[in-house]
N, C-alpha and C positions, 0 to 999 in steps of 0.2 A: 664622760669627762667634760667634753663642750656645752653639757648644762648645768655644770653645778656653777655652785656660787664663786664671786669672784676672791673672793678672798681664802678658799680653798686650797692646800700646798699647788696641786697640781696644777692648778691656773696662774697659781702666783709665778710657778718656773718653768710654765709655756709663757708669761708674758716677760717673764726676764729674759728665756733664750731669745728672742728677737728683739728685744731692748738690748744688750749688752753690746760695745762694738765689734764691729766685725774683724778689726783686728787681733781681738781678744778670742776669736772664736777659732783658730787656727790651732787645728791638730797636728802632730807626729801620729806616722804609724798606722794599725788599720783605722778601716772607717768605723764610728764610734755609733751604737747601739742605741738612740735617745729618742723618748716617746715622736718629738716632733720629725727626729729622720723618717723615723717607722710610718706615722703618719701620711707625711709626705710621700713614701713610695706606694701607700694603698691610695690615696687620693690622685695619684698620677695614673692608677690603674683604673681607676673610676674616672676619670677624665676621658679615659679612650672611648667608652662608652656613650659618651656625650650626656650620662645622666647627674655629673655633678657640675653643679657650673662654676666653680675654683676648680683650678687647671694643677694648682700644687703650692704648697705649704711653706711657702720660701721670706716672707713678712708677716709684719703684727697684721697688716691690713689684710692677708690671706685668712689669718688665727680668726680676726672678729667679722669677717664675710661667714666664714664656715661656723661661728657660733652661730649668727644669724639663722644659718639654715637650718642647722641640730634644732632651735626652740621647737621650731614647726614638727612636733615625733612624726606626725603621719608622712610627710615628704622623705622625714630623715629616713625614716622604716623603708618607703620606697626604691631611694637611691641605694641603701644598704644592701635591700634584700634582692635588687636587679643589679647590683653588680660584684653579688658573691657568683652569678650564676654565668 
């Protein structure tokens, strides 16, 4: 999903949920199921690791650090595949 094109849905409403204000983003109720939550909790489990170097998913500037690193498949393969394990 971090390489496709930018005008793809799914880039478009990872780059809205962090564009939208944060006032706006206040739930009721459980905590809500959204690619970027999701994200964010495996990125924080790969952070323990020391093998991703974005610590967690919380800004746009976190979204276009971690494209950065997707381009590269061979690193992304890397960090993916050492910290399923």
């Amino acid at each position: 999903m971090l390489r496709l094109h930018e005008e793809a849905p799914c880039q478009q409403a990872m780059t809205y949920y962090f564009t939208i204000p944060e006032k706006a983003k206040r739930f009721s109720g459980r905590k809500r199921s959204t690619l970027p939550a999701i994200l964010n909790e495996d990125i924080k489990e790969a952070a323990k690791t020391k093998t991703l170097p974005v610590s967690c998913l919380e800004s746009l500037d976190d979204l276009i650090k971690l494209k950065k690193i997707a381009e590269n498949r061979k690193r992304w393969k890397e960090i993916v595949t050492f910290s399923m394990w």
